[in-house]
C-alpha positions as CSV (number, residue, x, y, z in Angstrom):
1,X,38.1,-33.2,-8.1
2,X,36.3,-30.6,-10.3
3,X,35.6,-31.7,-13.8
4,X,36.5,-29.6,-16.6
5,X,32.9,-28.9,-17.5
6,X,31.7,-28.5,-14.2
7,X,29.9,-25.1,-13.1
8,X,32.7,-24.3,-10.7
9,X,35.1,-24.6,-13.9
10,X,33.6,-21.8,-15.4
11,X,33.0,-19.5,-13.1
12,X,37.2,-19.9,-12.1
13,X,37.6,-19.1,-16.2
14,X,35.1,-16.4,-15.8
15,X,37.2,-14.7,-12.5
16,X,40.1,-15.7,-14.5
17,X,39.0,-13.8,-17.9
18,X,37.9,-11.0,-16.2
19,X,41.0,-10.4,-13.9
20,X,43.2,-10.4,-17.2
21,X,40.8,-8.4,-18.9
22,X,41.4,-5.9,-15.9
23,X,45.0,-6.2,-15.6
24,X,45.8,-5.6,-19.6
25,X,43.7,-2.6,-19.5
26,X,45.5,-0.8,-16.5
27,X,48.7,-1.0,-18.7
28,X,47.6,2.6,-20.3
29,X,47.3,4.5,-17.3
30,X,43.9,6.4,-16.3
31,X,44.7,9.2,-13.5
32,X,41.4,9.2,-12.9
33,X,40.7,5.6,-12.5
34,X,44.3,4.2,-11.5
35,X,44.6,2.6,-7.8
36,X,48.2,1.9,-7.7
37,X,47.5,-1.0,-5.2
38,X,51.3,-2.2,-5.9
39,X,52.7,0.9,-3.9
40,X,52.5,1.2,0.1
41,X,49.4,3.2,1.8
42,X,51.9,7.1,1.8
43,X,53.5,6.7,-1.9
44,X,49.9,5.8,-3.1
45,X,48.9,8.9,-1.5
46,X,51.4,11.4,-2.6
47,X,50.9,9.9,-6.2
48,X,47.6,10.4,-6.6
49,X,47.6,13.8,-4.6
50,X,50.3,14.8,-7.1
51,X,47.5,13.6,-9.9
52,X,44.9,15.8,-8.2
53,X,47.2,18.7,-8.4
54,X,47.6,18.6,-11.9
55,X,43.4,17.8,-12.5
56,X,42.9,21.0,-10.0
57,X,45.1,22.9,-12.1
58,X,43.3,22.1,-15.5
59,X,44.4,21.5,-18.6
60,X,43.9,25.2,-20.3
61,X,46.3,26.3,-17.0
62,X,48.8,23.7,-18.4
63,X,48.8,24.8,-21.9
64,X,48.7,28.3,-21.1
65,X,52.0,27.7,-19.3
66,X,53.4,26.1,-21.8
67,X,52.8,28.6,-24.7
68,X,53.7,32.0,-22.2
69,X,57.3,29.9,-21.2
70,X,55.8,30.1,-17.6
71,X,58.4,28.5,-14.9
72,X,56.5,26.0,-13.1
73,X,56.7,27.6,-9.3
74,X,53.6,26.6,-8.6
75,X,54.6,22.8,-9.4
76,X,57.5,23.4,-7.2
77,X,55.3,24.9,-4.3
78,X,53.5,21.6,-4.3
79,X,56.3,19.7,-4.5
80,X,57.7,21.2,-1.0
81,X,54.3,21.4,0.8
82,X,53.4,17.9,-0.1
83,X,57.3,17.0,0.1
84,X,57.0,14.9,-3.1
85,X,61.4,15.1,-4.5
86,X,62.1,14.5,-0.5
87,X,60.1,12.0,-0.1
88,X,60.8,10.1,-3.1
89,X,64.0,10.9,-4.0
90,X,66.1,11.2,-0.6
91,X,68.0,7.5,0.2
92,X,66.9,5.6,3.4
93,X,69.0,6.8,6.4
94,X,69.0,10.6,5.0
95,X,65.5,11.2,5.6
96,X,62.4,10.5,7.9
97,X,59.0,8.5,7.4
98,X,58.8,7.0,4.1
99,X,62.0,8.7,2.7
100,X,63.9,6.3,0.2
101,X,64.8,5.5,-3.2
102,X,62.5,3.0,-4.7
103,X,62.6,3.0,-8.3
104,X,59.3,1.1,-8.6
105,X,57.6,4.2,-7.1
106,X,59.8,7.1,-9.0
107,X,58.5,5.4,-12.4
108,X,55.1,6.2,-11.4
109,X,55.8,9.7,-11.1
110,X,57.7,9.9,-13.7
111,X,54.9,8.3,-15.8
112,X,52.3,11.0,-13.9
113,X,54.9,14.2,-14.5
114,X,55.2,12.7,-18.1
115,X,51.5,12.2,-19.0
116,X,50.8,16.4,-17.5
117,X,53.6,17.5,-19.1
118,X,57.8,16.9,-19.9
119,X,58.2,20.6,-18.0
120,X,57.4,19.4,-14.6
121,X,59.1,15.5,-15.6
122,X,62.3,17.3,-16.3
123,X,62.9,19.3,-13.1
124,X,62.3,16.1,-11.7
125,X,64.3,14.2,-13.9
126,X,67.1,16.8,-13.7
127,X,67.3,16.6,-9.9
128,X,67.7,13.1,-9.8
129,X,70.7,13.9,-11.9
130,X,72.1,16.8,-9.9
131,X,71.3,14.2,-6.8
132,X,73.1,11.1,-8.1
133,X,76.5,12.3,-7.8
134,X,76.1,13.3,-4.2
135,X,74.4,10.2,-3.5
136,X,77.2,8.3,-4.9
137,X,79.5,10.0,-3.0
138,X,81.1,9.2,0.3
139,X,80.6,13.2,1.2
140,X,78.5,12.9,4.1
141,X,78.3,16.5,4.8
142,X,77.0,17.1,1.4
143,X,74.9,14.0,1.9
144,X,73.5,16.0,5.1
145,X,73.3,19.2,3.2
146,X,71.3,17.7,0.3
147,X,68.9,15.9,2.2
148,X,68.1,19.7,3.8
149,X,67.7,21.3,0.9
150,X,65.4,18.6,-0.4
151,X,63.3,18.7,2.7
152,X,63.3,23.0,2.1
153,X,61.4,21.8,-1.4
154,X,64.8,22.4,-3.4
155,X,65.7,21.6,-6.9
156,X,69.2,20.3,-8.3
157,X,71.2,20.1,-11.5
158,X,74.1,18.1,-13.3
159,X,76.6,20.1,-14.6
160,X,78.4,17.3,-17.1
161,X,77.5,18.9,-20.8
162,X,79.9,21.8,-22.2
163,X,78.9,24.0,-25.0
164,X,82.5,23.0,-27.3
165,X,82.3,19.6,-26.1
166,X,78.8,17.9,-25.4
167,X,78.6,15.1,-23.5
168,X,82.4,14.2,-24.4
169,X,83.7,14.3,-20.8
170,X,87.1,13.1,-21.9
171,X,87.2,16.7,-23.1
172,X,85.9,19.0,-20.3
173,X,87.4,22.5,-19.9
174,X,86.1,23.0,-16.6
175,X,89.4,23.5,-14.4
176,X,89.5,23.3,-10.7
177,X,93.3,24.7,-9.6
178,X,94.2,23.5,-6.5
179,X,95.3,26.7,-4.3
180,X,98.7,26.9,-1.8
181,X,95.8,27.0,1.6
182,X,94.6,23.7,0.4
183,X,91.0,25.8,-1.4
184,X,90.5,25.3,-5.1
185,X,89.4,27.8,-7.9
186,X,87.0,26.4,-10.2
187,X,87.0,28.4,-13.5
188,X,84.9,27.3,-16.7
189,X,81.6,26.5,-18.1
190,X,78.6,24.1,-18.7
191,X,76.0,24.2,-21.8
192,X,72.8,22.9,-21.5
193,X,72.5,22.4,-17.6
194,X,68.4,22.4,-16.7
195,X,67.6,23.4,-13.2
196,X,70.7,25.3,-13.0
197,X,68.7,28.8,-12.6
198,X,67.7,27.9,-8.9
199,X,69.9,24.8,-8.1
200,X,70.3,24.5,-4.6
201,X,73.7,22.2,-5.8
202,X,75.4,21.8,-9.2
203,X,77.5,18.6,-9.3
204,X,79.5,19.9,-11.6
205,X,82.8,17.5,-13.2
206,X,85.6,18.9,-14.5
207,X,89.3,18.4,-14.1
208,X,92.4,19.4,-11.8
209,X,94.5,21.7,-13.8
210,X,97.3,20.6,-13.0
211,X,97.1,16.6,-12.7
212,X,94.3,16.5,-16.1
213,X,92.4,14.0,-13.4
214,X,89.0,13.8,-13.2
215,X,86.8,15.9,-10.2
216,X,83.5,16.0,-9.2
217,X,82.5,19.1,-7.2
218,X,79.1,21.1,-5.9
219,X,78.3,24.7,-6.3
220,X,75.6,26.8,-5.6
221,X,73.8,28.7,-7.9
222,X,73.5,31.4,-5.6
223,X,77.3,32.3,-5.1
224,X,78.1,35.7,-6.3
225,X,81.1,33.8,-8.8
226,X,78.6,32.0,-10.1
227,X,77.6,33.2,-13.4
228,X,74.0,32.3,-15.0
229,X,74.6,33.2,-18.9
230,X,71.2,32.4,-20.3
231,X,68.5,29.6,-20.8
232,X,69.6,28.1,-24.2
233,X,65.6,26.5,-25.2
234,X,62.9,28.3,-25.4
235,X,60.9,26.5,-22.9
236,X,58.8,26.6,-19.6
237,X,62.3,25.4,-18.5
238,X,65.4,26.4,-17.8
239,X,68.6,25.4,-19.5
240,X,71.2,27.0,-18.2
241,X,74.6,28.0,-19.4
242,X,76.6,28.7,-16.6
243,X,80.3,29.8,-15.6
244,X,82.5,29.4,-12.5
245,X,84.2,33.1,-12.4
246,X,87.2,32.0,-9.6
247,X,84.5,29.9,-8.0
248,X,86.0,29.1,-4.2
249,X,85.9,25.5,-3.0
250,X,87.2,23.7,0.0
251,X,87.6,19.9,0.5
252,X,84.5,19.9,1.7
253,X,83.0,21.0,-1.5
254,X,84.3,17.9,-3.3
255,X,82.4,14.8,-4.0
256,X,85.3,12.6,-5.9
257,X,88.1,12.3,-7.9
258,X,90.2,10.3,-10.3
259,X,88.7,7.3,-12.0
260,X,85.7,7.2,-8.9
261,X,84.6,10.8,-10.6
262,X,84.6,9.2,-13.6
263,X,82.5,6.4,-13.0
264,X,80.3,8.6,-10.8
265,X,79.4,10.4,-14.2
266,X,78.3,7.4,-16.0
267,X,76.6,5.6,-13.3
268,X,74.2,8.8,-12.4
269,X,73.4,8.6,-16.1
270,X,72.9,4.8,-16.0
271,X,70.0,5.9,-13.2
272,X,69.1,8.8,-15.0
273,X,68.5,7.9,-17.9
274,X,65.9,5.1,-17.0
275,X,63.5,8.0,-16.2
276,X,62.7,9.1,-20.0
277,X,61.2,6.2,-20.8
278,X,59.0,6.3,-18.4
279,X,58.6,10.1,-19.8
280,X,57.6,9.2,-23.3
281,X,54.4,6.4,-21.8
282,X,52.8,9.2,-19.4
283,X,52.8,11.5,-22.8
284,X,51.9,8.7,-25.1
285,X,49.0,7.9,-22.8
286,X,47.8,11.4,-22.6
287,X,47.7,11.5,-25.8
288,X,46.8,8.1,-27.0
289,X,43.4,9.5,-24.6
290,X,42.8,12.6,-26.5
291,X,42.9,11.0,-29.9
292,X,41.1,8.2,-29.4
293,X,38.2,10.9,-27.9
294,X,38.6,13.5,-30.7
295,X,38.4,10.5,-33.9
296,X,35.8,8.3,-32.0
297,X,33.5,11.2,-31.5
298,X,33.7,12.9,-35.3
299,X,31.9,12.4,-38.3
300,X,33.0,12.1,-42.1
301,X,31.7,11.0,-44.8
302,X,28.6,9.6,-42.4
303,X,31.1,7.8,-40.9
304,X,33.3,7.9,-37.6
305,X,36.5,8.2,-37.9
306,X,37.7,4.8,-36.3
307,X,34.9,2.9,-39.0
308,X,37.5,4.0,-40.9
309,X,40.0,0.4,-41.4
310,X,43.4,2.4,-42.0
311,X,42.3,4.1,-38.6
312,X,41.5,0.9,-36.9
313,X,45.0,-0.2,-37.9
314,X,46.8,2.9,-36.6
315,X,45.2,2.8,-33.7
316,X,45.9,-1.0,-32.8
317,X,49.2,0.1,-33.7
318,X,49.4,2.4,-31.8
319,X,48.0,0.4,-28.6
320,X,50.8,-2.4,-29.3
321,X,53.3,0.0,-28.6
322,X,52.6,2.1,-26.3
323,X,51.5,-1.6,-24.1
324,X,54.9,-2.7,-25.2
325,X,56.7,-0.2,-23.9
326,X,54.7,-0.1,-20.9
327,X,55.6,-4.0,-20.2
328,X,59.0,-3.9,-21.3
329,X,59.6,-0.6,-19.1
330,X,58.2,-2.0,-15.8
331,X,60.0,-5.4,-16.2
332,X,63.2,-3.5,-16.3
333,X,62.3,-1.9,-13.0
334,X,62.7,-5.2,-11.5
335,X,65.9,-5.7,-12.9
336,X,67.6,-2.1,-12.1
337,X,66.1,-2.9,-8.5
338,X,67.7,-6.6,-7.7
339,X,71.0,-5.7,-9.4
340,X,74.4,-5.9,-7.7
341,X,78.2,-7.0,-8.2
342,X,77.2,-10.4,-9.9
343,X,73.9,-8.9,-11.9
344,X,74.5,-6.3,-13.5
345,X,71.9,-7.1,-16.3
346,X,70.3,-3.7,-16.1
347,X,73.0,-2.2,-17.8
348,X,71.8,-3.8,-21.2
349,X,67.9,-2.8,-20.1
350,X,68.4,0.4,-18.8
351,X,69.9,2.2,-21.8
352,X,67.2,-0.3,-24.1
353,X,64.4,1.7,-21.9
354,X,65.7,5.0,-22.5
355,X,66.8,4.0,-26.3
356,X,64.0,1.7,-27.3
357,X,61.0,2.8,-25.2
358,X,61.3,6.4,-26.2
359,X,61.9,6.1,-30.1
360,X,58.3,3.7,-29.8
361,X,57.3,6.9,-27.9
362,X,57.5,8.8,-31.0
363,X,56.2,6.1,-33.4
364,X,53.3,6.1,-31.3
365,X,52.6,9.7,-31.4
366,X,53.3,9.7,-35.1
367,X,50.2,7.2,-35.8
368,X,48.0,9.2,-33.4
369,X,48.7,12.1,-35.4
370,X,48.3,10.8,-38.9
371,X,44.6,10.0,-37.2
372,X,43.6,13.3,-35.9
373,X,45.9,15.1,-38.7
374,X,45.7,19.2,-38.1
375,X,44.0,18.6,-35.1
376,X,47.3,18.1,-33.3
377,X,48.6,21.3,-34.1
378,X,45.5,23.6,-32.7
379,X,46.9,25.3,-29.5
380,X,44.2,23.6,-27.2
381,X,45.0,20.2,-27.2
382,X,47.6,18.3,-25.4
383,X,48.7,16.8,-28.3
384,X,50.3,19.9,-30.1
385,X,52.5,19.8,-26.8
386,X,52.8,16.2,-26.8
387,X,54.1,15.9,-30.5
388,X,57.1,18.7,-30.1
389,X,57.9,16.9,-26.8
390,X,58.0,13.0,-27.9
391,X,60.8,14.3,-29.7
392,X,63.0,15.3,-27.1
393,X,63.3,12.0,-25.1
394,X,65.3,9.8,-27.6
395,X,68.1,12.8,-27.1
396,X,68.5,13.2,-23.8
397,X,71.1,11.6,-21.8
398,X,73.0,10.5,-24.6
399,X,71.3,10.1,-28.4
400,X,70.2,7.0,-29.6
401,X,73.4,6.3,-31.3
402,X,75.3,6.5,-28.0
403,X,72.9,4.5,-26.1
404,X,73.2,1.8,-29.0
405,X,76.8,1.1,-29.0
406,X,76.6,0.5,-25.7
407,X,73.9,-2.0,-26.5
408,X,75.7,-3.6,-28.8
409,X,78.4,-4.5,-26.6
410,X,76.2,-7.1,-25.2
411,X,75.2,-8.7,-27.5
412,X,77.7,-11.4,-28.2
413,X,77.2,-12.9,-24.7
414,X,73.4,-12.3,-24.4
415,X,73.0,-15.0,-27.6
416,X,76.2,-17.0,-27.5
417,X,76.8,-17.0,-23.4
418,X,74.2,-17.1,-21.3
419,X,74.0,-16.4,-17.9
420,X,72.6,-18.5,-14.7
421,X,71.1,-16.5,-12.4
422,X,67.6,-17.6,-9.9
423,X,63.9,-16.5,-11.3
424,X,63.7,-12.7,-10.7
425,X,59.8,-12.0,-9.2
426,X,58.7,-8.7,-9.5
427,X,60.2,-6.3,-7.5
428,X,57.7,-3.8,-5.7
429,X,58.7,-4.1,-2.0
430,X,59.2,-0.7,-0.4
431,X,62.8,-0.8,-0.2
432,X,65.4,1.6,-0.4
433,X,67.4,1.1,-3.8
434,X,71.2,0.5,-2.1
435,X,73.0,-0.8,-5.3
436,X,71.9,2.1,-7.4
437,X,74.3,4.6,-5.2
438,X,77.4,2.3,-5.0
439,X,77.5,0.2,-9.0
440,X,81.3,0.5,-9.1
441,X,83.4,0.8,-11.9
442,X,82.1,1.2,-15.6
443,X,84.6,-1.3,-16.9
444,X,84.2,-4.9,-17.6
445,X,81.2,-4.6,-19.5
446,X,82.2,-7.3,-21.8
447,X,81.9,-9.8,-18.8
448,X,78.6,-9.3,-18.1
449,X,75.8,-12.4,-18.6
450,X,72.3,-12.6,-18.9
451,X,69.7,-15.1,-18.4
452,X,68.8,-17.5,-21.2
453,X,65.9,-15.7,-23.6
454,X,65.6,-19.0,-25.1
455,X,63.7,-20.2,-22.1
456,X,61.6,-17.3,-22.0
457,X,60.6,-17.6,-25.9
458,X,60.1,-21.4,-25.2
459,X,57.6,-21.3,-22.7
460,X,54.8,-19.5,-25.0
461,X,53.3,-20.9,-28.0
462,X,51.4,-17.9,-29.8
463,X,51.7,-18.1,-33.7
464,X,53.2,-14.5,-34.2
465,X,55.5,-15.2,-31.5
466,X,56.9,-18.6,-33.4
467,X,57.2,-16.5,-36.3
468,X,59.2,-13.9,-34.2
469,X,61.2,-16.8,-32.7
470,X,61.5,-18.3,-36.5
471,X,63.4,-14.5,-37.4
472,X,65.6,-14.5,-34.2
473,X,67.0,-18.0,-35.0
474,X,68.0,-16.2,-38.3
475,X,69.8,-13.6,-36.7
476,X,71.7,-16.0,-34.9
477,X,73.0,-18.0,-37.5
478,X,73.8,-14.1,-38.9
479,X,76.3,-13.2,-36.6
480,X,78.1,-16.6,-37.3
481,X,77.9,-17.1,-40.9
482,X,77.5,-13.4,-42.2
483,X,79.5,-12.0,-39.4
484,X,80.3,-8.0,-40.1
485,X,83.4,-7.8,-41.7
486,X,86.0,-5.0,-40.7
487,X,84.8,-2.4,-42.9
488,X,81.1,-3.2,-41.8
489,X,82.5,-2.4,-38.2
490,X,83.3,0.9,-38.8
491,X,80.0,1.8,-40.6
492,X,77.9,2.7,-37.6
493,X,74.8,2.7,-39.9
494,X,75.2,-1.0,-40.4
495,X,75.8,-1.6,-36.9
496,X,72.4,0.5,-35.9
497,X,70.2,-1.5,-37.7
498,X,71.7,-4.9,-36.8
499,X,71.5,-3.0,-32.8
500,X,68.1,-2.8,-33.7
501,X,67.4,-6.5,-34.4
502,X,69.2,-7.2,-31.5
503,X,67.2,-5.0,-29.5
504,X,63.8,-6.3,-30.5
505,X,64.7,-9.8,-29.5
506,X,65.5,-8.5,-25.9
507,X,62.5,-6.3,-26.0
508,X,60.1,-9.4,-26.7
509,X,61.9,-11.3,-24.2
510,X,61.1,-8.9,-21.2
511,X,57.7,-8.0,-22.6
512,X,57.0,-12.2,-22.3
513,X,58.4,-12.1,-19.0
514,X,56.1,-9.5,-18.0
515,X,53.2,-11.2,-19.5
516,X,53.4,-14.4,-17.3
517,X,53.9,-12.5,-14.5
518,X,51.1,-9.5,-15.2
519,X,48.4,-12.1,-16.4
520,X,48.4,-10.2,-19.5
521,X,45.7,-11.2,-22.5
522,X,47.4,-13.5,-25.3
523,X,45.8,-11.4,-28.1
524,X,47.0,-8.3,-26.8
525,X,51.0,-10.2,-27.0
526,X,49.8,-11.1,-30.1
527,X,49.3,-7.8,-31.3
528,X,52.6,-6.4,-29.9
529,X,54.3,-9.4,-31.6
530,X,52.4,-8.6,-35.2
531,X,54.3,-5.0,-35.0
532,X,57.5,-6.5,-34.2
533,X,57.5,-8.8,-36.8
534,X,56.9,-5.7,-39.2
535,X,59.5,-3.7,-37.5
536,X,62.1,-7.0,-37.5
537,X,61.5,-7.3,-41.2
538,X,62.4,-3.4,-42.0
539,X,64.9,-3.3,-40.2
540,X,66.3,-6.4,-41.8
541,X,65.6,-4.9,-45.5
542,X,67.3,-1.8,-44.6
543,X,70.6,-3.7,-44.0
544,X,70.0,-6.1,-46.6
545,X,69.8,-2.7,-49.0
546,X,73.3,-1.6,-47.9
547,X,76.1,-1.6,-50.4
548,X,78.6,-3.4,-48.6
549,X,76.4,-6.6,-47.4
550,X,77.9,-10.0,-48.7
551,X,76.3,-12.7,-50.9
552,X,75.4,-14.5,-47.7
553,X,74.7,-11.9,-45.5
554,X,71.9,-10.7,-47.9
555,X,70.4,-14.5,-48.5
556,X,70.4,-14.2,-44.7
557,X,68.4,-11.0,-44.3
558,X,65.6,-12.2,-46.8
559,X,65.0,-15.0,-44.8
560,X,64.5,-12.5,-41.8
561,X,61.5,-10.7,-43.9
562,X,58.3,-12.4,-42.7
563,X,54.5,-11.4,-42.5
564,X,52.8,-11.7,-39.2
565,X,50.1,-14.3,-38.6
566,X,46.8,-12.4,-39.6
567,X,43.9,-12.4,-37.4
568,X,41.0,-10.5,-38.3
569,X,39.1,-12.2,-35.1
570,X,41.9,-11.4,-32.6
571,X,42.2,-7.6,-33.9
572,X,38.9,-7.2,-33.8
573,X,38.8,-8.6,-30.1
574,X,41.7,-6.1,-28.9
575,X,40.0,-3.5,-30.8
576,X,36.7,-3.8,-28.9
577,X,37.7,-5.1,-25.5
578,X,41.1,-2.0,-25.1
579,X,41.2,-0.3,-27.4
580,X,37.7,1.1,-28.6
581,X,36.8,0.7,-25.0
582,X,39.0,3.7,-24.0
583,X,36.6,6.3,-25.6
584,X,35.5,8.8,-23.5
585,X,37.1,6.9,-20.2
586,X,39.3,9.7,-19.3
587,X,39.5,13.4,-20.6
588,X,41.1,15.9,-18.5
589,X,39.9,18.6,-16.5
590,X,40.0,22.2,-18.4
């Protein structure tokens, strides 16, 4: 037996320290240094020759793009030639080689497309949408006809938003009018379509006019009835309007109907979705780069900028977040990825990492920017790209408010009703992603169950996550004793913030999942934990500011208000050991 002071002891802490060290600081990804040695031998390959595309094509190519509204042909060229979308985002069984969908591998492009640029993300991101409905589908022709196009370098779009309507499908206008030959006409239009300029399909939904139900259907963008209106944005991309002018169809044109066309809509989004927050870390980490580089390296007031102790504080900030949404984000992946009939528990995380990941997105890049100030505005820097686009993620694929009532849903049973499912291990095998492409109906919500957080809180003894754990049990005894009354039901405000307190505890509870299984450094939890204590406590004041709270509910809400543990010695350590240590590690190519 080896004693606990013996030599062998410490180099085994010494291996131990250092391999934690290593894996905390590969949570902020480093194109240049990242080794991806979770994926298979190809998808490594295409990743990083999809990084070296972006290095080859520089920086001052990128922005240059951006600012002249360039579409991204070149991106696309690459795409086909290296077949990255038919590689990655054609189903086992529809492709060859290493064809299948693996989310664990699409959320490292995404974070790559993300951290060059949203432009090249969201013809990515919009594809997977166009994709998901034929996918879903039981179409095989169209299966066959996709798969083709994909493996031609083709792009898709999803034509669900209309221009009176939004997202409201209840309400769509677009008609499809069954014809005496057994064809259909498809008359009508879709708002705010990207992709749909050189779609090789639109799965388009809309309705039969004369039963009102629900249809899914493909077009080409090429057909002659096929009417492109404009791009909406002024962008590198292209948001279409579009109209069906008498647009023919055949049954084979069809991909479903009735209440399957329905769910078929909201379980591509439930995929879809996932992507932007993956999105809002590749930009936060571009930029987190450039920011630390640009305030490290200039001088005021004979000082650096980080001597400076409100910058020091922003930037930990900062750091917390963006590593919180990168741990939170990947142990969803393992969720979305081992979910079927009986765990469907990625339907609470899913909509968190595409809710909750991208708003952090945008607190992040508001601290980086309150750093390097008018700096972020100047035309060569990635940032003055980075802070219009961190914006656009929390409203895409349904705003924030959306994504939080159906959040809220859950929470009765997540605290009051929990679950008992087997340990999930991370999930990074190269396997196709069945469930993803049959989830079934959207009903039932109500009946899913979740694994005890309790558990997961219980296991770790950190002093700012006992103080966390100190404001959850608080909520609890909330939504018992100060239950929201029926008037406080129908005031969404009230119900976002208290969304938000639920949403934090969930968030913790992944991001300590995540830390057992990563080997990730205590004081950098601790950090993460300090902010959420801050952002637990706000959120609680804002409700407990409300006119309509109750007597209780606001003695409640003050004991929510807490101050994280202070550290000075554990800042200082994540300070110098990840954060200040990023200086000058990567800048990109110009």
């Amino acid at each position: 037996m080896i004693s606990f002071n013996s030599p062998q002891t410490t180099v085994d802490a010494a291996a131990s320290d250092s391999a934690m060290v290593d894996a905390t600081r590969r949570l902020i990804l480093n194109p240049q240094t990242a080794h991806y040695g979770d994926l298979d031998g190809p998808s490594r390959e295409l990743v990083k020759k999809t990084i070296a595309f972006f290095e080859g094509k520089g920086l001052d190519k990128i922005l240059d793009d951006d600012h002249e509204r360039a579409w991204y042909q070149d991106f696309l060229d690459f795409s086909r030639d290296a077949g990255l979308f038919a590689t990655f985002l054609t189903p086992a069984g529809y492709g060859q080689g290493d064809c299948r969908w693996d989310t664990f591998r699409n959320c490292a492009i995404n974070e790559v497309l993300g951290f060059y640029g949203l432009s090249y993300w969201y013809t990515w991101q919009v594809t997977i949408l166009g994709l998901g409905p034929i996918w879903m589908s039981d179409n095989e022709e169209l299966k066959g006809r996709a798969a083709a196009y994909l493996r031609q370098g083709e792009i898709f779009a999803f034509g669900l938003s209309e221009k009176e309507h939004g997202a409201d499908i209840y309400a769509s206008d677009m008609s499809l009018t069954p014809l005496a030959d057994g064809s259909y006409r498809a008359d009508g239009g879709k708002y705010y379509i990207g992709n749909a300029n050189q779609a090789a399909l639109v799965s388009t939904f809309g309705k039969f006019s004369d039963s009102g139900e629900y249809v899914f259907f493909a077009v080409s963008s090429r057909h002659a009835s096929y009417e492109l209106v404009k791009n909406v944005i002024n962008s590198q991309n292209y948001v279409a309007e579009y109209a069906l002018n008498s647009y023919p169809l055949t049954r084979a044109d069809i991909l479903a109907e009735g209440r399957q066309a329905w769910d078929m809509a909201l379980n591509t989004v439930n995929v879809g979705k996932f992507n932007l927050g993956w999105a809002s870390i590749g930009i936060c980490s571009h930029a987190f780069h450039e920011a630390l580089n640009h305030a490290a390296n200039r001088r005021l007031f004979d000082h650096y900028v980080t001597d400076f102790v409100h910058v020091k504080q922003l930037f930990l900030d900062a750091y917390a977040r963006l590593a919180a949404m990168k741990l939170f984000a990947l142990r969803a992946i393992d969720y979305m990825r081992c979910a079927g009939p009986d765990d469907r528990r990625y339907l609470l995380f899913s909509p968190m990492v595409k809710m909750k990941v991208t708003t952090q997105g945008e607190e992040v890049i508001n601290a980086l920017w309150d750093v390097i100030a008018a700096r972020g505005f100047e035309k060569d820097m990635y940032f003055e790209m980075a802070a219009r686009d961190i914006r656009a993620l929390p409203k895409l694929e349904g705003t924030v408010h959306v994504n939080m009532a159906l959040i809220i849903k859950f929470m009765a049973n997540y605290f009051f009703k929990p679950g008992s499912y087997p340990q999930t291990p991370r999930q990074t095998r190269p396997v196709n992603d069945d469930f993803l492409f049959r989830q079934g109906p959207t009903k039932g919500l109500g009946k899913t169950r979740f694994h005890d957080y309790r558990k997961v809180y219980g296991r770790v003894d950190l002093p700012n996550v006992n103080v966390f754990k100190k404001q959850i049990q608080v909520l609890k005894l909330f939504l018992v004793a100060g239950k929201p009354g029926k008037e406080q039901v129908k005031d969404f405000d009230f119900l976002l913030n208290l969304g938000e307190l639920f949403t934090l505890v969930v968030y913790g509870q992944l991001i300590l999942e995540n830390m057992e299984l990563l080997g990730i450094d205590r004081r950098v939890i601790e950090q993460i934990f300090d902010v959420m204590i801050r952002d637990f406590s706000k959120f609680a004041l804002q409700l407990y500011t409300k006119p309509g709270t109750t007597i209780i509910q606001r003695m409640l809400l003050k004991r929510m208000i807490r101050r994280p543990v202070a550290d000075h010695e554990r800042a200082e350590a994540v300070w110098t050991t990840y954060v200040f240590a990023m200086k000058g590690e990567y800048e990109m190519n110009r």
